[in-house]
C-alpha beads as a LAMMPS data file, in Angstrom:
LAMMPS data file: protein, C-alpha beads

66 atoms
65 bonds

1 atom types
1 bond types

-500.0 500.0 xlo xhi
-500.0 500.0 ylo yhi
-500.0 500.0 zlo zhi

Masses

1 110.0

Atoms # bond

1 1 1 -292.632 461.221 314.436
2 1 1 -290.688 459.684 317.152
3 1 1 -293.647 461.023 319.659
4 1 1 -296.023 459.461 317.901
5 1 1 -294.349 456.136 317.539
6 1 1 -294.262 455.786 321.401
7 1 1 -297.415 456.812 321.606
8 1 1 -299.184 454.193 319.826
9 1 1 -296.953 451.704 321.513
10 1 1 -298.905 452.315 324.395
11 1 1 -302.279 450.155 324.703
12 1 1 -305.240 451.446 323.393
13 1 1 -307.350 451.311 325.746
14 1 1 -304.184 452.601 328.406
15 1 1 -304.147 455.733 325.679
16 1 1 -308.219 456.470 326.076
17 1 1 -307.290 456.484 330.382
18 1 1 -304.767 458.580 329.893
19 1 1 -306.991 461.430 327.630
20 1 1 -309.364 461.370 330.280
21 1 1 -307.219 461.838 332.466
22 1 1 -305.563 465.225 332.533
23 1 1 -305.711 467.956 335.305
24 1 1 -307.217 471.244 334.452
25 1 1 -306.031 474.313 336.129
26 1 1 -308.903 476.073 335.330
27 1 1 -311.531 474.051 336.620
28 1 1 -309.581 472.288 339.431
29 1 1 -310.018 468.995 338.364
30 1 1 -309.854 466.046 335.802
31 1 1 -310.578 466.450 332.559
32 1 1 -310.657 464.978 328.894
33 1 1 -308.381 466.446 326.633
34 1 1 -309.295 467.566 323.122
35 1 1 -307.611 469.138 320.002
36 1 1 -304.389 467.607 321.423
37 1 1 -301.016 466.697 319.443
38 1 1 -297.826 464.686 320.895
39 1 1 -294.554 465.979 321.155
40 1 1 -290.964 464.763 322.872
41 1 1 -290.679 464.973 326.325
42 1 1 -287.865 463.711 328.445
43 1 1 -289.201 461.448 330.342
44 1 1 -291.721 460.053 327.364
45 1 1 -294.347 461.825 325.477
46 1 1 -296.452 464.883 325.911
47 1 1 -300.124 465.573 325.098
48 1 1 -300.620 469.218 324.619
49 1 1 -304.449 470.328 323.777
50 1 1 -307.151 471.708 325.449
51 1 1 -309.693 471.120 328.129
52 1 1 -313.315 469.517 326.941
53 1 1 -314.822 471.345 329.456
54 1 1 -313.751 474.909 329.295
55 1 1 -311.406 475.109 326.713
56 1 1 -308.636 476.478 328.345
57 1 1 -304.783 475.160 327.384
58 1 1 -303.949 471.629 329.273
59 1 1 -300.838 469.288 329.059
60 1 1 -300.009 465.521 330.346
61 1 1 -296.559 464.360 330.443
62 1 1 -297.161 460.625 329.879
63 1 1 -293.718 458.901 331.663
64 1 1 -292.413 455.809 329.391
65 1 1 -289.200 453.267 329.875
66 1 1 -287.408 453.098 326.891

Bonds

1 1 1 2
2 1 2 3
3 1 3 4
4 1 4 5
5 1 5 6
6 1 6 7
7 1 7 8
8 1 8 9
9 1 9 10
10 1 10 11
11 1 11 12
12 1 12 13
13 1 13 14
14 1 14 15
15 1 15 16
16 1 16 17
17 1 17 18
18 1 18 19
19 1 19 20
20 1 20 21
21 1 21 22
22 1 22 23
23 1 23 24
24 1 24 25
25 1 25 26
26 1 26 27
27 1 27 28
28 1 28 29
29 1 29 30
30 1 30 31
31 1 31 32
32 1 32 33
33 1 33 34
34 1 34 35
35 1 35 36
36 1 36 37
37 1 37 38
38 1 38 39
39 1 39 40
40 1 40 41
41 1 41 42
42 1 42 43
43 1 43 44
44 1 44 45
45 1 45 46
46 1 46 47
47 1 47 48
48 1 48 49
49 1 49 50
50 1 50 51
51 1 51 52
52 1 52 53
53 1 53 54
54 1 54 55
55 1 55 56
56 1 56 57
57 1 57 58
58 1 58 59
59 1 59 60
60 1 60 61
61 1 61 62
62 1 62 63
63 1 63 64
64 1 64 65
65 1 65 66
């Protein structure tokens, strides 16, 4: 809960940048990310989910002063 509570501090429209925004391994480049859930992360929050494109496993650590 604590994941999700930072994450929806963060500006709307700053959250829709950031889910476009994640690098695939897969196909070498930036991607959206889909079917993604938030979790802890040291330095903030994480988005785990997968790749729009080819479906393949993708993460962004999104870095947040607390």
């Amino acid at each position: 809960m604590e994941a999700n509570r930072k994450w929806i501090s963060i500006p709307e429209d700053f959250r829709k940048k950031l889910i476009g925004n994640v690098f695939c391994t897969n196909c070498k480049g930036t991607v959206t990310i889909t079917d993604f859930i938030i979790v802890d992360h040291p330095a903030g929050v994480m988005l785990e989910g997968k790749c729009k494109n080819c479906g393949k496993s993708v993460a962004r650590v999104v870095e947040m002063d607390e």
